[in-house]
DOFI-930705 format. One line per 5 residues: number of its first residue (from 1); their letters; for each residue z, y negated, x negated of C-alpha. Coordinates in nm, 2 decimals. Layout:
NUM = a = Z Y X; ...
This chain:
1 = xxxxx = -0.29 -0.82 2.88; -0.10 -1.11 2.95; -0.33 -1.37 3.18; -0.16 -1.73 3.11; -0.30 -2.06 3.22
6 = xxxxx = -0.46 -2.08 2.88; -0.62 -1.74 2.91; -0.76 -1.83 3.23; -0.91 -2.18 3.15; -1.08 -2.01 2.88
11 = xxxxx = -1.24 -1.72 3.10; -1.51 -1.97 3.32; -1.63 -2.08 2.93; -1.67 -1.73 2.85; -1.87 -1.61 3.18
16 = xxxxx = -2.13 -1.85 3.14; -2.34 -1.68 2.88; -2.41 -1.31 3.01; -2.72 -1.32 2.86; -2.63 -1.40 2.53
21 = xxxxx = -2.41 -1.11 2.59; -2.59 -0.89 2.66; -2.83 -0.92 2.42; -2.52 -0.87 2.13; -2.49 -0.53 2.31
26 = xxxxx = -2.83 -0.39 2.25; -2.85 -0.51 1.94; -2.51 -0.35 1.78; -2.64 -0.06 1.97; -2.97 -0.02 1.78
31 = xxxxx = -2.87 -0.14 1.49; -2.56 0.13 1.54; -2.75 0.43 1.29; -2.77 0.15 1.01; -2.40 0.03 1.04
36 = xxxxx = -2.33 0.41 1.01; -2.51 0.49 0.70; -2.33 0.20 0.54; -1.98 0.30 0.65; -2.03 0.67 0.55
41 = xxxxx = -2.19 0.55 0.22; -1.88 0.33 0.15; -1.67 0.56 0.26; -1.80 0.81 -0.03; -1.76 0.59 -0.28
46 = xxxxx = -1.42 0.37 -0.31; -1.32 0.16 -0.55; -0.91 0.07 -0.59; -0.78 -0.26 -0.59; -0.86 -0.48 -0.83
51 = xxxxx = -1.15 -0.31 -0.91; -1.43 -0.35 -0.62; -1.68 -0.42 -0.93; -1.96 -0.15 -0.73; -1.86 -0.25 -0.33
56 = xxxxx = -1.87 -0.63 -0.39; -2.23 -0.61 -0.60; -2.37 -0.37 -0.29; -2.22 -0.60 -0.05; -2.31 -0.93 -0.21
61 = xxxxx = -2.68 -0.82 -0.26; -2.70 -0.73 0.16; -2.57 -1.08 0.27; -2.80 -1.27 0.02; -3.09 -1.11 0.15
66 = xxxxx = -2.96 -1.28 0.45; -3.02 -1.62 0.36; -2.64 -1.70 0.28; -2.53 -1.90 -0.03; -2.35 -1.60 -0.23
71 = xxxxx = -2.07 -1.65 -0.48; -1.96 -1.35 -0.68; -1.59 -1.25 -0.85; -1.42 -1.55 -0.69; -1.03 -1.45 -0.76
76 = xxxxx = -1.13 -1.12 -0.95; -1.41 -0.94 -0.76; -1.42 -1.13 -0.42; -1.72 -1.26 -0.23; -1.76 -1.56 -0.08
81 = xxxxx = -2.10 -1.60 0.13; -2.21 -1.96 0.33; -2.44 -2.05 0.57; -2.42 -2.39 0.67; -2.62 -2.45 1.05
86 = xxxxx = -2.52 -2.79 1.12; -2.25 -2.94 1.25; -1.94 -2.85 1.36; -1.68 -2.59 1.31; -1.61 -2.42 0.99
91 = xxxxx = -1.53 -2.02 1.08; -1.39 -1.80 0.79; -1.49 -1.42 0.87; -1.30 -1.15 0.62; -1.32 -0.81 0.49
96 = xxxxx = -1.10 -0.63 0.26; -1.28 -0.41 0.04; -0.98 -0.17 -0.16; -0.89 0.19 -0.10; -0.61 0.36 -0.21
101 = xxxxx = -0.52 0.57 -0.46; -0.49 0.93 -0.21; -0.68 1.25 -0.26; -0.85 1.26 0.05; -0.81 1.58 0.33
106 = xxxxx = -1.06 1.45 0.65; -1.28 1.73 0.61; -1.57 1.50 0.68; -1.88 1.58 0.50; -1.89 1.26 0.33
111 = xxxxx = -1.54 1.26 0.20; -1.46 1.11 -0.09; -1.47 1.27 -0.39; -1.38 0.96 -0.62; -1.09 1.00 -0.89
116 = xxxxx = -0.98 0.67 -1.09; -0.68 0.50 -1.24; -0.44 0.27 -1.12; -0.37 -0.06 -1.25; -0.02 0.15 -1.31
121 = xxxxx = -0.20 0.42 -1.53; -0.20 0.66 -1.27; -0.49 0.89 -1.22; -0.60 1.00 -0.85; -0.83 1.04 -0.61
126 = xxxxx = -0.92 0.74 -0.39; -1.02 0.70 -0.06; -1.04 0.47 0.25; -0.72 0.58 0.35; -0.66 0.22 0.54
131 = xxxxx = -1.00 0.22 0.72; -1.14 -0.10 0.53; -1.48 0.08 0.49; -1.52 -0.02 0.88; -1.40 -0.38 0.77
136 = xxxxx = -1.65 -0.42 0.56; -1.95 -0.23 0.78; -1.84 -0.46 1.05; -1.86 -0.77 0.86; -2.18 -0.70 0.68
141 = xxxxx = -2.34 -0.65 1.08; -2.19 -0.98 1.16; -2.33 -1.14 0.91; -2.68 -1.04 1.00; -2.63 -1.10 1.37
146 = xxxxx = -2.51 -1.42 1.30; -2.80 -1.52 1.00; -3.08 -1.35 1.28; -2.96 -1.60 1.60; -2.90 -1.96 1.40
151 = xxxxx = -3.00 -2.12 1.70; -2.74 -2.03 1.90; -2.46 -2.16 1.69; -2.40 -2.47 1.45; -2.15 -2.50 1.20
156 = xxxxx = -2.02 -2.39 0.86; -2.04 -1.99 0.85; -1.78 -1.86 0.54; -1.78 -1.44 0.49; -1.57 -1.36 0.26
161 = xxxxx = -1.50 -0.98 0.12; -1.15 -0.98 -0.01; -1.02 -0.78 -0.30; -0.67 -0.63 -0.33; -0.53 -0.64 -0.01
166 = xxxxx = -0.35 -0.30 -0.06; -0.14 -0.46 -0.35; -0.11 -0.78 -0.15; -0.28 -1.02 -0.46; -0.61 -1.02 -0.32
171 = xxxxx = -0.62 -1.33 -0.10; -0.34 -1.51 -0.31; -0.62 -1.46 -0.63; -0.92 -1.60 -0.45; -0.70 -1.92 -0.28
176 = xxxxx = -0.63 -1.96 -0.65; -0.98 -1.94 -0.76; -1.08 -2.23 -0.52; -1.17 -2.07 -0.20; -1.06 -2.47 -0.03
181 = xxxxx = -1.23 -2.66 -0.30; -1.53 -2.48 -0.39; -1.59 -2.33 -0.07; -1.62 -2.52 0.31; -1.23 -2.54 0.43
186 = xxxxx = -1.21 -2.34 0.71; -1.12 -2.50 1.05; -1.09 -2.13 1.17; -1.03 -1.78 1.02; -1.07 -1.44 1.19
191 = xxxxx = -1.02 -1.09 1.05; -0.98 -0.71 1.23; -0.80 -0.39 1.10; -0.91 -0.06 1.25; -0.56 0.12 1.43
196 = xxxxx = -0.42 0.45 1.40; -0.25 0.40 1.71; -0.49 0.29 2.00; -0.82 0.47 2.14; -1.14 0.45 1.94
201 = xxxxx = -1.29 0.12 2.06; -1.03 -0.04 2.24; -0.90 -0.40 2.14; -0.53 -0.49 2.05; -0.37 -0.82 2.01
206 = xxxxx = -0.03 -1.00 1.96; 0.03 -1.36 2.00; 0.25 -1.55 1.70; 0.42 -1.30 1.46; 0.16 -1.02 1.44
211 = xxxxx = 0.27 -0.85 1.09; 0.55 -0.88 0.86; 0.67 -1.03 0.54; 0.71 -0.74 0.32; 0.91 -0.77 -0.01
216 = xxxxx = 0.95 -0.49 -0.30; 1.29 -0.54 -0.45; 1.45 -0.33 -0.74; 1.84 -0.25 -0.79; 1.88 -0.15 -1.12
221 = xxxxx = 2.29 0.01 -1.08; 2.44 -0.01 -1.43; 2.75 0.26 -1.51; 2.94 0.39 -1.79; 2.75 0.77 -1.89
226 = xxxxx = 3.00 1.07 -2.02; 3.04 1.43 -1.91; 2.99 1.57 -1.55; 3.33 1.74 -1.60; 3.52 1.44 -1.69
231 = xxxxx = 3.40 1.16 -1.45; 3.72 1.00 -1.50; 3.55 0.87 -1.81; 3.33 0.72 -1.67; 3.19 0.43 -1.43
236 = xxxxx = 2.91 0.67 -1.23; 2.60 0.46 -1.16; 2.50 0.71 -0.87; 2.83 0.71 -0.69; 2.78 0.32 -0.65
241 = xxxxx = 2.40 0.33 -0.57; 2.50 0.54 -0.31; 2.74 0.30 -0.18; 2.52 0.00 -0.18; 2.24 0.27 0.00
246 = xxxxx = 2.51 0.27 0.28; 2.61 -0.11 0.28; 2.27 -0.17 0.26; 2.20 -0.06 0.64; 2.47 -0.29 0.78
251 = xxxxx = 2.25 -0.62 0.67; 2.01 -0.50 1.02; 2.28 -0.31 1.23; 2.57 -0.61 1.18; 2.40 -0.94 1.03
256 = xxxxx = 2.11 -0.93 1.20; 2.03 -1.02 1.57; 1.85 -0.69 1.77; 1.62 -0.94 1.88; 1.55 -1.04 1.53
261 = xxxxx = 1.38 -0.72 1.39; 1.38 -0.66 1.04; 1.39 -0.33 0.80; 1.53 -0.29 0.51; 1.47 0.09 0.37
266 = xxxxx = 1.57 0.26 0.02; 1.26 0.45 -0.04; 1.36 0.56 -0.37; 1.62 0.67 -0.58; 1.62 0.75 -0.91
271 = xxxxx = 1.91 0.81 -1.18; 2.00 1.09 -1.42; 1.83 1.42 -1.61; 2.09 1.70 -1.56; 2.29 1.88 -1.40
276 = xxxxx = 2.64 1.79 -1.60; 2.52 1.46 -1.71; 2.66 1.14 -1.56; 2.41 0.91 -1.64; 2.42 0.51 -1.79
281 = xxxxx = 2.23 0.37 -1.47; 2.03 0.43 -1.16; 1.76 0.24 -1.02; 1.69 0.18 -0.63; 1.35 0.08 -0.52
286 = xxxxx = 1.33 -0.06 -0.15; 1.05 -0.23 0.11; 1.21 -0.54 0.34; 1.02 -0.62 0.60; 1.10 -0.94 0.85
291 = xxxxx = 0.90 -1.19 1.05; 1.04 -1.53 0.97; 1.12 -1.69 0.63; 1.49 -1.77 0.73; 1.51 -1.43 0.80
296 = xxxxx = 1.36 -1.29 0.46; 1.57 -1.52 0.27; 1.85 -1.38 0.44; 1.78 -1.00 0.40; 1.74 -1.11 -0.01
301 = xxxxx = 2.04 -1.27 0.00; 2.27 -0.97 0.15; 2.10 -0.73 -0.07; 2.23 -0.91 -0.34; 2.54 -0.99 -0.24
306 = xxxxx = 2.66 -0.62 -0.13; 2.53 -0.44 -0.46; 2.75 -0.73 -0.64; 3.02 -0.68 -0.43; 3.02 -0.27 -0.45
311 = xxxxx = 3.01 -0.30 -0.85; 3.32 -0.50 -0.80; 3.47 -0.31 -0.57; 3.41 0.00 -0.77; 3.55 -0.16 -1.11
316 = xxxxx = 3.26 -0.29 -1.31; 3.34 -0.57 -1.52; 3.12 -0.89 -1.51; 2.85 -0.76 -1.78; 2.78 -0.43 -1.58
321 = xxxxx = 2.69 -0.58 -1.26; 2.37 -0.47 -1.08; 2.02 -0.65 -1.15; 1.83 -0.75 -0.81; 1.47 -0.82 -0.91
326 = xxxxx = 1.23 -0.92 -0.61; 0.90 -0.86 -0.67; 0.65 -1.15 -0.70; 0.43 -1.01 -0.52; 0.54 -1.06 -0.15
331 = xxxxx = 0.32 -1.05 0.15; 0.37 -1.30 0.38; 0.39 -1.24 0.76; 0.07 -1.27 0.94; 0.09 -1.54 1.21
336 = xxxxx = -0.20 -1.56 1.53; -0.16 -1.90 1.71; -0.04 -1.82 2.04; -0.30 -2.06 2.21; -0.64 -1.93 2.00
341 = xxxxx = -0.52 -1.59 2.04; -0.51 -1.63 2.40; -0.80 -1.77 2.37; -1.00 -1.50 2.16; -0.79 -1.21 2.41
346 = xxxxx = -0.95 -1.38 2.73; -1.30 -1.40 2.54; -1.29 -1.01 2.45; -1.15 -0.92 2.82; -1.41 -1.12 2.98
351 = xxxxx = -1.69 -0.91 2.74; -1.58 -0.58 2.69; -1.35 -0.53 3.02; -0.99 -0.61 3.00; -0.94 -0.23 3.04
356 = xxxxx = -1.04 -0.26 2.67; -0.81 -0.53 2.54; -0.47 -0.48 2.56; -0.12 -0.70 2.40; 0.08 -0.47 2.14
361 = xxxxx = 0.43 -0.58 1.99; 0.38 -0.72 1.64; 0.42 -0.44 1.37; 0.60 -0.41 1.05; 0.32 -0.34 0.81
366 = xxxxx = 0.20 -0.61 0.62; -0.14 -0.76 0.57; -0.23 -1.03 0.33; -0.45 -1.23 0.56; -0.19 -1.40 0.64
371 = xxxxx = -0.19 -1.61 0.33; -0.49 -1.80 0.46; -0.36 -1.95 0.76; -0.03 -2.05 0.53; -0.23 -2.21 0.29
376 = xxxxx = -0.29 -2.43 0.57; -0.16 -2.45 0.91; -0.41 -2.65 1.07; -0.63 -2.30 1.06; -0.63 -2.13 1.42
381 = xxxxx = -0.60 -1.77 1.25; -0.64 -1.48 1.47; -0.62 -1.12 1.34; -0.68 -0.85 1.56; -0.66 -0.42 1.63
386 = xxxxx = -0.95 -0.21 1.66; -0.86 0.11 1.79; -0.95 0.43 1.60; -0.82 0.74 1.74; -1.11 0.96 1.86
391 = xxxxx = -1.08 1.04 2.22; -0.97 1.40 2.20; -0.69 1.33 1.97; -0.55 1.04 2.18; -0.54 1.29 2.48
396 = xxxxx = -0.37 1.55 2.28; -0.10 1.31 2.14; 0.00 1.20 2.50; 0.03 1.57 2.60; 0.23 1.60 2.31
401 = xxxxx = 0.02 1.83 2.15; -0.09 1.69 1.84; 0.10 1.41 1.57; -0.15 1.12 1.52; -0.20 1.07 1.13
406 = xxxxx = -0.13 0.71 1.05; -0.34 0.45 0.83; -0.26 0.57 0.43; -0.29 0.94 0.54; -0.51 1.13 0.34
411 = xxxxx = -0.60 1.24 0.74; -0.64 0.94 0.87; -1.03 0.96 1.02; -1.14 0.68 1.25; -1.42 0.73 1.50
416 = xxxxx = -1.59 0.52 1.31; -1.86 0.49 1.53; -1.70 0.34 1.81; -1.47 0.12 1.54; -1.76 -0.04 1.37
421 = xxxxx = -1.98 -0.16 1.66; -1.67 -0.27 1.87; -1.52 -0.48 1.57; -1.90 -0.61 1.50; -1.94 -0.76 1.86
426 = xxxxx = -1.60 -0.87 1.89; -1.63 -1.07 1.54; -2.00 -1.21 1.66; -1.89 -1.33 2.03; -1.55 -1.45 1.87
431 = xxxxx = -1.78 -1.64 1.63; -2.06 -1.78 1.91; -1.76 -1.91 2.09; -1.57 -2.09 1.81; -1.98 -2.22 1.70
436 = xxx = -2.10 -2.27 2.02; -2.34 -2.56 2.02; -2.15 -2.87 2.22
């Protein structure tokens, strides 16, 4: 962890309450067989994005009983719960709620067994491939550790279970719906996501850029068709898509700073139906992934440019050139406030032990949180790592022995019960602190 002078101003704050923190402690402890029951019971029985209609009603139901002021299918099937205490802050705590569509493989004797179809018209098996069924157990024992202790906070309390984060609409859809003007406009937001890549239980956290802008962009490569045997009749479409492919890797290697990092990968492919067959047009499908607009708007810019300028190069006349389509549906980069993440990092090393909470480089992988704090600035937004690898497994990976699986594997099996309380106590004391009375 990286102790700054920020960090350590914040540390005297934190070590005044040992009480208070100790009692969070026993509590999560007891209460640890419930949060279980609910994870495992989520964890059965996934719903895919877009279609939480069963997780948000369960969910909904738990946090009412609570006390909170409960709005249902805010931007499709999100939840939006308040508890107003007083004055004071207003703190945004979220949960994603989506699976994906993956046949799952733990092994666990709760597995899910779920099959549905995608918004795509796909049909599979679902599961919480991406560990949000600990999100949401998590959140729900926040809630009630929060609703049971009103007297030690004041403020404006907003849960809010999140649809779609998987096809990065979800918190776009409910910001749309009104979650500013209907709801208390948070003065803080705060968010975990369990990790594939640390020890069960322990904390990660990066300061400014945490995740990255990821784009979906299609290259649609148009030819001339004709005969395999006669390609000299032809303008082949695959030929040039495997040109821009190659150009395509030169926008990160030779247009791009190396302390700039950015990706841009061709994960698909497609063009033709047989073997002799040159065919009319072949289509690309790629992920970009960058940290700062300037640099995503860069990245969009050269793909375009170089899959023009190979269809020139190769001959095509004007009406032939290739058709870059970026996706709508981009997902911003996720962005932590380097001061309130320093702050939150010396709050969780003061409870938990800073053997626990460690800094990790910001990632590539996208999360749609990030759309809250860029709906507004002002928001100190902090999302943070819970680590889920079991103990066993971690040891093996270091020897070498083992590959980790990663989040999205139908593998992927968090020790959920060292994920769940962990995130649970570090969302409740993240809370007291931001609420604290004074």
């Amino acid at each position: 962890m990286r102790i700054t002078p920020a960090v350590l101003a914040a540390i005297p704050l934190i070590l005044a309450t040992p009480a208070v923190a100790q009692d969070i402690s026993a509590t999560i402890k007891a209460d640890t067989p419930a949060m279980m029951a609910l994870y495992r019971d989520l964890h059965a029985s996934p719903e895919l994005s877009g279609q939480e209609v069963q997780t948000a009603a369960k969910l909904a139901a738990r946090v009412k009983a609570m006390g909170f002021t409960v709005t249902e299918k805010v931007g499709g099937t999100g939840v939006v719960a308040v508890m107003k205490n007083g004055p004071g802050p207003v703190l945004m705590i979220r949960a994603d709620m989506d699976g994906l569509p993956v046949v799952e493989q733990t092994g666990l004797a709760f597995a899910s067994k779920v099959r549905a179809t995608t918004g795509d018209g796909i049909e599979s098996g679902v599961m919480h491939a991406c560990g949000h069924d600990t999100h949401m157990a998590a959140w729900v024992e926040t809630a009630k550790l929060l609703s049971a202790n009103k007297t030690g906070w004041s403020g404006t309390l907003v849960m809010i279970l999140q649809p779609a984060e998987e096809t990065g609409k979800g918190a776009r859809m409910m910001l749309e719906d009104g979650l500013y003007t209907r709801f208390p406009k948070p003065t803080h937001a705060i968010a975990f996501h369990d990790a594939a890549n640390f020890a069960a239980g322990q904390i990660a956290w990066t300061p400014g850029f945490a995740l990255a802008n990821v784009d979906s962009v299609d290259i649609v490569v148009k030819g001339v068709g004709g005969h395999g045997a006669y390609p000299q009749t032809t303008r082949d479409p695959i030929v040039l898509g495997a040109k821009i492919v190659t150009s395509l890797q030169t926008l990160i290697s030779r247009e791009r700073s190396p302390q700039d990092p950015a990706v841009v990968t061709v994960g698909s492919f497609r063009a033709g139906a047989k073997h002799n067959i040159i065919p009319d047009e072949a289509t690309l499908l790629l992920t970009v992934r960058s940290y700062s607009d300037e640099t995503r708007a860069a990245l969009i810019e050269g793909i375009k440019r170089i899959a023009r300028g190979e269809a020139i190069a190769s001959g095509l006349p004007e009406d032939k050139m290739p058709v870059v389509e970026v996706k709508d549906e981009f997902t911003p980069a996720a962005y932590n406030p380097p001061a309130f993440a320093e702050k939150m990092a010396a709050l969780f090393a003061a409870h938990f032990g800073k053997d626990r909470v460690v800094q990790a480089p910001a990632a590539m992988g996208g999360e749609d949180f990030s759309r809250f704090y860029r709906a507004d600035k002002s928001i100190n937004s902090f999302i943070f790592w819970v680590g889920g690898v079991p103990a066993a497994q971690m040891a093996k990976s270091a020897k070498g022995e083992v590959n980790l699986p990663s989040l999205h594997s139908p593998f992927w099996a968090p020790d959920a019960e060292k994920v769940v309380p962990t995130a649970a106590e570090a969302l409740t004391v993240a809370a007291l602190d931001i609420l604290k009375k004074g």
